[in-house]
TORDREN-497593 format. One line per field, with one value per atom (N, C-alpha, C): atom name; x, y, z. Coordinates in nm, 2 decimals. Example, Ala and Ser with C-alpha at 12.3 -4.5 7.8 and 13.67 -1.06 7.14 Angstrom:
2
atom [N | CA | C | N | CA | C]
x [1.32 | 1.23 | 1.32 | 1.28 | 1.37 | 1.29]
y [-0.57 | -0.45 | -0.33 | -0.22 | -0.11 | 0.00]
z [0.78 | 0.78 | 0.78 | 0.71 | 0.71 | 0.79]
This chain:
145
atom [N | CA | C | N | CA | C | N | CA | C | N | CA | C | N | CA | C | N | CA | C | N | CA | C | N | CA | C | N | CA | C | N | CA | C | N | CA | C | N | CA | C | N | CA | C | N | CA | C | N | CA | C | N | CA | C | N | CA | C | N | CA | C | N | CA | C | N | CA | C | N | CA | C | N | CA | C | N | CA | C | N | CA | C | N | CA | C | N | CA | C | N | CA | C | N | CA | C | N | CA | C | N | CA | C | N | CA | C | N | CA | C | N | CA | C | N | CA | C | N | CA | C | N | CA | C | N | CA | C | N | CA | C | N | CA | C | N | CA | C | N | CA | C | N | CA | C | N | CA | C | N | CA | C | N | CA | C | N | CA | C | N | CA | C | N | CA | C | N | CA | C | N | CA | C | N | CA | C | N | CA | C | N | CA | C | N | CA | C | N | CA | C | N | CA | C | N | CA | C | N | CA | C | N | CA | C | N | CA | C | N | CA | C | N | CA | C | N | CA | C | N | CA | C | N | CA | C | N | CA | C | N | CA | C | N | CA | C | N | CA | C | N | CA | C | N | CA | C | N | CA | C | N | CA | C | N | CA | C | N | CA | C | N | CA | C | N | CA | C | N | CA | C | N | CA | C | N | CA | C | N | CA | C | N | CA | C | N | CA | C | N | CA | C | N | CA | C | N | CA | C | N | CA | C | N | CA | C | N | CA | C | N | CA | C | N | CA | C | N | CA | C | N | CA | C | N | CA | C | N | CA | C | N | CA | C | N | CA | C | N | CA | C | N | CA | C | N | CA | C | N | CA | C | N | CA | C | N | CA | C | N | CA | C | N | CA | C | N | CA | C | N | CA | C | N | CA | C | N | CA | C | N | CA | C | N | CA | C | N | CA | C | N | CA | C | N | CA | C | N | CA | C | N | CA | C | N | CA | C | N | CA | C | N | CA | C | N | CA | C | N | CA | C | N | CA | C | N | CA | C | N | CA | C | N | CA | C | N | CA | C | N | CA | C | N | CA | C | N | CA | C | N | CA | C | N | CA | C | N | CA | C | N | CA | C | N | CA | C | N | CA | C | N | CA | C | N | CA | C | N | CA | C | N | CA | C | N | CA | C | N | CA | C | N | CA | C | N | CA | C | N | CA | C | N | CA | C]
x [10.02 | 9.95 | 9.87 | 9.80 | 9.74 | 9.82 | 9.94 | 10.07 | 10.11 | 10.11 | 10.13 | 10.03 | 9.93 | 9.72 | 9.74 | 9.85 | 9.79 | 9.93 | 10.03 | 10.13 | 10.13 | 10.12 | 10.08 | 10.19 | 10.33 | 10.39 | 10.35 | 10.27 | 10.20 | 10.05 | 10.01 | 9.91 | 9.94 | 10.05 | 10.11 | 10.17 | 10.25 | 10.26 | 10.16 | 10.08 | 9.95 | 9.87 | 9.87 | 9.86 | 9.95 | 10.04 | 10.14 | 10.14 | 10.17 | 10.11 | 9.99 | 9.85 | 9.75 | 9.73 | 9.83 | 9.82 | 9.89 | 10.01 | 10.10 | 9.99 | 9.91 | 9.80 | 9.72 | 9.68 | 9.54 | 9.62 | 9.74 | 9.82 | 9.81 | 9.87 | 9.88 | 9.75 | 9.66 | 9.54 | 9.44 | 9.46 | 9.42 | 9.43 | 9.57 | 9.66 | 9.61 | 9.59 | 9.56 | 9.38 | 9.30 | 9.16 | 9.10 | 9.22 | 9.19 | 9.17 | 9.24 | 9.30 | 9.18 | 9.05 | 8.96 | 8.88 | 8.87 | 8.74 | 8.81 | 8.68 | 8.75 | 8.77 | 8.87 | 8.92 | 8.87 | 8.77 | 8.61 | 8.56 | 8.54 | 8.46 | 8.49 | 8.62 | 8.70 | 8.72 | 8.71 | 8.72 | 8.57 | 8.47 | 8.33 | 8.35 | 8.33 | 8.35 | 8.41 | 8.55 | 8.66 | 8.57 | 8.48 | 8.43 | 8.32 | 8.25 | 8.12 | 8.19 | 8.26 | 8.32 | 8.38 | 8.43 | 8.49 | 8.38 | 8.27 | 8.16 | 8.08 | 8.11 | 8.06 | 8.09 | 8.23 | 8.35 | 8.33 | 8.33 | 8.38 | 8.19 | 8.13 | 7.95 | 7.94 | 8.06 | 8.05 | 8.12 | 8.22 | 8.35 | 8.28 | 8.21 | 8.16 | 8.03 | 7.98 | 7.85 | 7.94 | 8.01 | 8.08 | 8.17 | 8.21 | 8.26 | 8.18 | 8.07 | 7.97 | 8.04 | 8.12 | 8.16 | 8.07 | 7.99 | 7.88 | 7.86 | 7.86 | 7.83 | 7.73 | 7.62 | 7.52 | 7.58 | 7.51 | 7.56 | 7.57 | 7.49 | 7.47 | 7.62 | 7.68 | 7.78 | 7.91 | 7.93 | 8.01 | 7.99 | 8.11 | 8.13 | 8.10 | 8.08 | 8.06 | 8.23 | 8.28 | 8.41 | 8.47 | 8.46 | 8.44 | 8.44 | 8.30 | 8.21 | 8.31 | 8.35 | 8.39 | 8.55 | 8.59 | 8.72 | 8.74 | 8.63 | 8.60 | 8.56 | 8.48 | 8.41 | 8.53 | 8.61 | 8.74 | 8.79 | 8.85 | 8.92 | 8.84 | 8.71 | 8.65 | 8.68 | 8.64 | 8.68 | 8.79 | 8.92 | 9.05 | 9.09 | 9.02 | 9.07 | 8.99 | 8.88 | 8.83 | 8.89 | 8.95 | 9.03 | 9.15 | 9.25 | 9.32 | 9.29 | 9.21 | 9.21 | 9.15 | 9.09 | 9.04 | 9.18 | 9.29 | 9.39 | 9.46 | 9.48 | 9.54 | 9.53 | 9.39 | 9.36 | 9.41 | 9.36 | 9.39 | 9.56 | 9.60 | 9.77 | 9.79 | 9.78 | 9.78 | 9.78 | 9.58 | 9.59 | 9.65 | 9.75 | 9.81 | 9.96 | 10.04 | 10.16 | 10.20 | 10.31 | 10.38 | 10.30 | 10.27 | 10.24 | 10.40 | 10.48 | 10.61 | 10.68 | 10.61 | 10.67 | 10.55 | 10.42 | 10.31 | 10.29 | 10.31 | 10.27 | 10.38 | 10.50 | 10.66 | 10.59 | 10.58 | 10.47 | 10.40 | 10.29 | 10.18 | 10.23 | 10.35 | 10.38 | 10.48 | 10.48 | 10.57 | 10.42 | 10.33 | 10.26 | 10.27 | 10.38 | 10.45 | 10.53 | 10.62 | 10.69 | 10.60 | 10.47 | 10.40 | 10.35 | 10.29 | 10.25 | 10.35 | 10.45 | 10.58 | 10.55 | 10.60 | 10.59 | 10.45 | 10.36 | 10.19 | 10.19 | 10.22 | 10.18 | 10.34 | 10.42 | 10.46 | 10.44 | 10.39 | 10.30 | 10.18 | 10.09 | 9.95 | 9.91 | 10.01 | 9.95 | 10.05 | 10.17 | 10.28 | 10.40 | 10.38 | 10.45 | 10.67 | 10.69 | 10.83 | 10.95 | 11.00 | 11.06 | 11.21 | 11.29 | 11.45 | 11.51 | 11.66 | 11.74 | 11.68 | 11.71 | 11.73 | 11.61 | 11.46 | 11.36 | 11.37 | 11.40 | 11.41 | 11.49 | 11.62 | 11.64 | 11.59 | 11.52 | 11.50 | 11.35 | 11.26 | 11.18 | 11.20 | 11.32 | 11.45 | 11.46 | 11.50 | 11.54 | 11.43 | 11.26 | 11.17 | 11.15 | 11.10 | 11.14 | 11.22 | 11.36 | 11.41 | 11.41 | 11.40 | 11.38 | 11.25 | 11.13 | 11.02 | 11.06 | 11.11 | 11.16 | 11.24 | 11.32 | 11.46 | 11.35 | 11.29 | 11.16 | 11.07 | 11.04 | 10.96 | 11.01 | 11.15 | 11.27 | 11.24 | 11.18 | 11.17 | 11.27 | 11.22 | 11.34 | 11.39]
y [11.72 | 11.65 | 11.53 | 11.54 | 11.48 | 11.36 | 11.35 | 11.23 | 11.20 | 11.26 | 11.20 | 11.11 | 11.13 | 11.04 | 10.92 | 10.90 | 10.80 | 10.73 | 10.74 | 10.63 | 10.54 | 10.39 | 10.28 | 10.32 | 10.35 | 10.36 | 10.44 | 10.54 | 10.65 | 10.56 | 10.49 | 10.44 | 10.34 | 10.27 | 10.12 | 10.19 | 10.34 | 10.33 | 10.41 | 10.44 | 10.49 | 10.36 | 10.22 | 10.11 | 10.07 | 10.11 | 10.05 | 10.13 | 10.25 | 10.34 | 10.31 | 10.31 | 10.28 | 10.11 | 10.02 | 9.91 | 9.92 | 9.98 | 10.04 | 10.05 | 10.16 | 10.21 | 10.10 | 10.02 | 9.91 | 9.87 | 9.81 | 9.70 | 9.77 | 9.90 | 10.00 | 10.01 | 10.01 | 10.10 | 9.96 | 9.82 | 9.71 | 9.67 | 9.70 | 9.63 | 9.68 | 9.82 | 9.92 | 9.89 | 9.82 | 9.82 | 9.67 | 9.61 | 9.43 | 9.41 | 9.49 | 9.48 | 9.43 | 9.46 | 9.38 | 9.37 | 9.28 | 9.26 | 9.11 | 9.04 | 8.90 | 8.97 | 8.88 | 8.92 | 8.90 | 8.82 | 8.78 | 8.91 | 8.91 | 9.06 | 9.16 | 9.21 | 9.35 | 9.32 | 9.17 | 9.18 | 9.19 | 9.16 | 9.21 | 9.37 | 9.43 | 9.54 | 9.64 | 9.62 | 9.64 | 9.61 | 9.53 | 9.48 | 9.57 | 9.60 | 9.69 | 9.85 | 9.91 | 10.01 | 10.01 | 9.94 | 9.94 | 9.92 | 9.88 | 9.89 | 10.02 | 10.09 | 10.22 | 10.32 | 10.31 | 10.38 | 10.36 | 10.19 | 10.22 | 10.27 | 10.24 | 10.26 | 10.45 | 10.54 | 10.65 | 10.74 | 10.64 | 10.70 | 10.66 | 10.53 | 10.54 | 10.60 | 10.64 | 10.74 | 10.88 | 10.92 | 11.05 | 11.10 | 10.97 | 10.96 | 10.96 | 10.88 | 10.82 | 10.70 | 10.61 | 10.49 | 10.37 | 10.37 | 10.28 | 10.20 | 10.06 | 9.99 | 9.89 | 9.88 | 9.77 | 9.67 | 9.56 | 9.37 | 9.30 | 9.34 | 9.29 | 9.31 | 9.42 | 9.47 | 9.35 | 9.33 | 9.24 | 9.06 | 9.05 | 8.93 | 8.81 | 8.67 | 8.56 | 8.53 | 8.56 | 8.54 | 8.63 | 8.75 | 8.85 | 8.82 | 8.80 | 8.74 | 8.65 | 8.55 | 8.41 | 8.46 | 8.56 | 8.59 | 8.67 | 8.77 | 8.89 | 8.78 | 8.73 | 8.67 | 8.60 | 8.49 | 8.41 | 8.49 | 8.66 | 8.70 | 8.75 | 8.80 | 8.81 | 8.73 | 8.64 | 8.53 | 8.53 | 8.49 | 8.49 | 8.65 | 8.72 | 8.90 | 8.86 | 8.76 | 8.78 | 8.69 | 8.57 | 8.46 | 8.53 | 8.63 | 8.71 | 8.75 | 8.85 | 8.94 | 8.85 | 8.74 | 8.67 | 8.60 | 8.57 | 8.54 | 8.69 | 8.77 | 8.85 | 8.93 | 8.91 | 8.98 | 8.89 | 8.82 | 8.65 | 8.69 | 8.67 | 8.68 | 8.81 | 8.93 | 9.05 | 9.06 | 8.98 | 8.98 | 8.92 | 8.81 | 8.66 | 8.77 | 8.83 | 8.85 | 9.00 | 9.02 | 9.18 | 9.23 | 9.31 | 9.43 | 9.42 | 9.46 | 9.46 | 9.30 | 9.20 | 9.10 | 9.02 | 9.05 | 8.96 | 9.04 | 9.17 | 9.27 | 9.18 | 9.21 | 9.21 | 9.01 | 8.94 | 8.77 | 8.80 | 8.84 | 8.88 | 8.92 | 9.02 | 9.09 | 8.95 | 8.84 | 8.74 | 8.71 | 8.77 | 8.78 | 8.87 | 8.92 | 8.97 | 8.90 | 8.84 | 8.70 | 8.56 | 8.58 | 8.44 | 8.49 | 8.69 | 8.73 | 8.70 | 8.73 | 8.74 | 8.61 | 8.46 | 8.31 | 8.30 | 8.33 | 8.30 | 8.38 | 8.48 | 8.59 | 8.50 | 8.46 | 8.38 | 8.24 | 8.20 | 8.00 | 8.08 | 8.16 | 8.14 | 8.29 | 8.35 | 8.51 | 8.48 | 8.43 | 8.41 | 8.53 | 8.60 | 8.73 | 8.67 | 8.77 | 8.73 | 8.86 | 8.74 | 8.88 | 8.92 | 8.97 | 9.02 | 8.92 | 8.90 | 8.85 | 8.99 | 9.09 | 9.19 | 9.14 | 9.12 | 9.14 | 9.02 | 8.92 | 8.77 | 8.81 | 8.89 | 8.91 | 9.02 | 9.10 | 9.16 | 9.09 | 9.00 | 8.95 | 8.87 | 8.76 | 8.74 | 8.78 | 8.91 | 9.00 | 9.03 | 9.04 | 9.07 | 8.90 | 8.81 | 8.71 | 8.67 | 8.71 | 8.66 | 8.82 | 8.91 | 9.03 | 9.02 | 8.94 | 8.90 | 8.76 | 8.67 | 8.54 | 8.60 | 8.74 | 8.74 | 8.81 | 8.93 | 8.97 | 8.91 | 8.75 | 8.69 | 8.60 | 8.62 | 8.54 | 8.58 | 8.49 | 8.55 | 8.68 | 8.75 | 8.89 | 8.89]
z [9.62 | 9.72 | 9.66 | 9.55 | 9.46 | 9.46 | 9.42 | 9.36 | 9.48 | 9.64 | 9.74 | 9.79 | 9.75 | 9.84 | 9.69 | 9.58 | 9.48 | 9.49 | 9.58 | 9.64 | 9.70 | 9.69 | 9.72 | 9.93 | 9.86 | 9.98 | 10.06 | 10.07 | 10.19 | 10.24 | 10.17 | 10.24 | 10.31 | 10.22 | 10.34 | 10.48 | 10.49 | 10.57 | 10.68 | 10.63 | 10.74 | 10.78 | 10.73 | 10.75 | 10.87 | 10.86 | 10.97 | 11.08 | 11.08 | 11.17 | 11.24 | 11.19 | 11.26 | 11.32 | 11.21 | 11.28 | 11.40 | 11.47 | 11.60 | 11.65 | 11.63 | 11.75 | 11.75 | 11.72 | 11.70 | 11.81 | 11.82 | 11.93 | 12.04 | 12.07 | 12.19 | 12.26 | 12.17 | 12.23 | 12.24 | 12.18 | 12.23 | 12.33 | 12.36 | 12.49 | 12.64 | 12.60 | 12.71 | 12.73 | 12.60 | 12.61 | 12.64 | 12.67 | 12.68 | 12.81 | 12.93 | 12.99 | 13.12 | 13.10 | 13.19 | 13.11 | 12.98 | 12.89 | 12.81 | 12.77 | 12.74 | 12.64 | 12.59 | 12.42 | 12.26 | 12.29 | 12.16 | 12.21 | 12.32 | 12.31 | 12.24 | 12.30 | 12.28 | 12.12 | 12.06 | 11.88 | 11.83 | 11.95 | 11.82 | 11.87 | 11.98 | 11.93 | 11.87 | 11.85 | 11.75 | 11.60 | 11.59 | 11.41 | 11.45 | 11.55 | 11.48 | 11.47 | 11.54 | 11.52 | 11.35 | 11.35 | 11.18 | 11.09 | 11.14 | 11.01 | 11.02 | 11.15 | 11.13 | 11.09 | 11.07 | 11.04 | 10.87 | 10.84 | 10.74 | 10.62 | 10.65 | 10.63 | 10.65 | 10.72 | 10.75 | 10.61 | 10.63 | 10.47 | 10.36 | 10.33 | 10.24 | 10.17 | 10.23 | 10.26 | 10.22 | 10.28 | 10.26 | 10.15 | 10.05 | 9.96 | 9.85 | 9.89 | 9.78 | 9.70 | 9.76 | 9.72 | 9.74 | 9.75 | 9.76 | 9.64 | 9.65 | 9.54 | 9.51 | 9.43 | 9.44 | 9.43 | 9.50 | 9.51 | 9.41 | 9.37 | 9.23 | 9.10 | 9.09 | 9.05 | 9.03 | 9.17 | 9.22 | 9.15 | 9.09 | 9.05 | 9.14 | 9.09 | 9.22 | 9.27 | 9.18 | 9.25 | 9.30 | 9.29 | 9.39 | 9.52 | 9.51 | 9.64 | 9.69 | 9.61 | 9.72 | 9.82 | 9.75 | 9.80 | 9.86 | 9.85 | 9.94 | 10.10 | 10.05 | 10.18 | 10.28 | 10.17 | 10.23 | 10.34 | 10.25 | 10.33 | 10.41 | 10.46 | 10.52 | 10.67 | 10.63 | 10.74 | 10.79 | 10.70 | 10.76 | 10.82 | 10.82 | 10.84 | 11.01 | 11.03 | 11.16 | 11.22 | 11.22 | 11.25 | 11.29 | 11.28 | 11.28 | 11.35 | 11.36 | 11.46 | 11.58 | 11.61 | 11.73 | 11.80 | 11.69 | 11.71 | 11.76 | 11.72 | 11.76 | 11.87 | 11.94 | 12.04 | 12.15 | 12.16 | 12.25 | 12.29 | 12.18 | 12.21 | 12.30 | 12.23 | 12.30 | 12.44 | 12.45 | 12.63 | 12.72 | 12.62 | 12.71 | 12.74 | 12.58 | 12.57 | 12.58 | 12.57 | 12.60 | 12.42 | 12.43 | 12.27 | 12.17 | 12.23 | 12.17 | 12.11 | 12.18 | 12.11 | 12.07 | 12.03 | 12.00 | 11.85 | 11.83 | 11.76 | 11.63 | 11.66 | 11.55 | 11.51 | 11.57 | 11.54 | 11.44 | 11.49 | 11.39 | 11.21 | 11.22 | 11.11 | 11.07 | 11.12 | 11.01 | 10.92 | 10.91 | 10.76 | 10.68 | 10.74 | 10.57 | 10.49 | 10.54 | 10.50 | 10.43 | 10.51 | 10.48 | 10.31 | 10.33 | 10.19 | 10.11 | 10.11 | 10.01 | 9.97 | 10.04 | 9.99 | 9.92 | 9.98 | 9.90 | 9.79 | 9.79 | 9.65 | 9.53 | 9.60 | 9.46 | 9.45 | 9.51 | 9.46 | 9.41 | 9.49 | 9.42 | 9.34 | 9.34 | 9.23 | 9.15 | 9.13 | 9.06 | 9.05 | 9.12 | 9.18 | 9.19 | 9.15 | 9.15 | 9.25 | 9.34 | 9.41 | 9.36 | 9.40 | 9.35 | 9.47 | 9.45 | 9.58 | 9.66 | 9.64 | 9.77 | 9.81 | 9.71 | 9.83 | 9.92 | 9.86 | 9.93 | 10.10 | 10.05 | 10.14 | 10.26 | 10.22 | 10.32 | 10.37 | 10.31 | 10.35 | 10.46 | 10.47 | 10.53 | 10.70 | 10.68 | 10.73 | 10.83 | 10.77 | 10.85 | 10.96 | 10.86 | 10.96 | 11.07 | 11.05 | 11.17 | 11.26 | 11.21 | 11.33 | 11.47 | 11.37 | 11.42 | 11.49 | 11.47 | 11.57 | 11.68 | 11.65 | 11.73 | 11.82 | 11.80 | 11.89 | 12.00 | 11.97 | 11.98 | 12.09 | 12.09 | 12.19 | 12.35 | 12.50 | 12.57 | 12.64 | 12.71 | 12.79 | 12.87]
């Protein structure tokens, strides 16, 4: 069990899983609430959640601890993780779940390109291609019905 909870791939995919429900259960929760709204309450929920696990864990960390560049990047993404989600609710309430959701995830394709210009990350052909592969599955998705 131990070697199962320390696999990068069991966590990505409980990532994906609960990202599915975030879309279902957004879609179903937008449905008479503006969509800045339905995303600040979506962010105080997650800081209660996550202020709950870390208290329960005892993963708590002083501020001080944290590097300035830490800080600057934690915060970036900070930002771009709320810009996203204000984006992603918007779309939600405009679009069907099934083809706004499969959009969204061409930021796995965008991570693949970024993680080798700015981390210097190197992919295989297969991954190129299956990166590929998620791209145009997400445009072919994205095609009206």
């Amino acid at each position: 069990m131990k070697a199962l909870l320390s696999s990068w791939q069991v966590w990505a995919l409980g990532s994906a899983v609960f990202a599915a429900l975030t879309a279902i259960f957004a879609k179903i929760g937008i449905a008479e609430v503006n969509s800045d709204f339905a995303t600040f309450v979506r962010t105080v929920v997650i800081l209660l959640a996550l202020a709950f696990m870390l208290t329960l864990m005892g993963n708590w960390q002083a501020p001080g601890t944290v590097s300035a560049r830490s800080w600057i990047f934690l915060i970036l993404s900070g930002l771009a993780t709320g810009a996203s989600w204000l984006c992603y609710f918007r779309a939600l309430q405009i679009g069907k779940a099934a083809q706004v959701a499969p959009v969204d995830k061409l930021s796995v394709v965008l991570v693949a390109v970024f993680a080798v210009l700015f981390l210097g990350e190197q992919l295989s052909p297969t991954h190129w291609l299956a990166v590929s592969m998620i791209g145009a599955g997400a445009l072919l998705l994205a095609l009206p019905i």
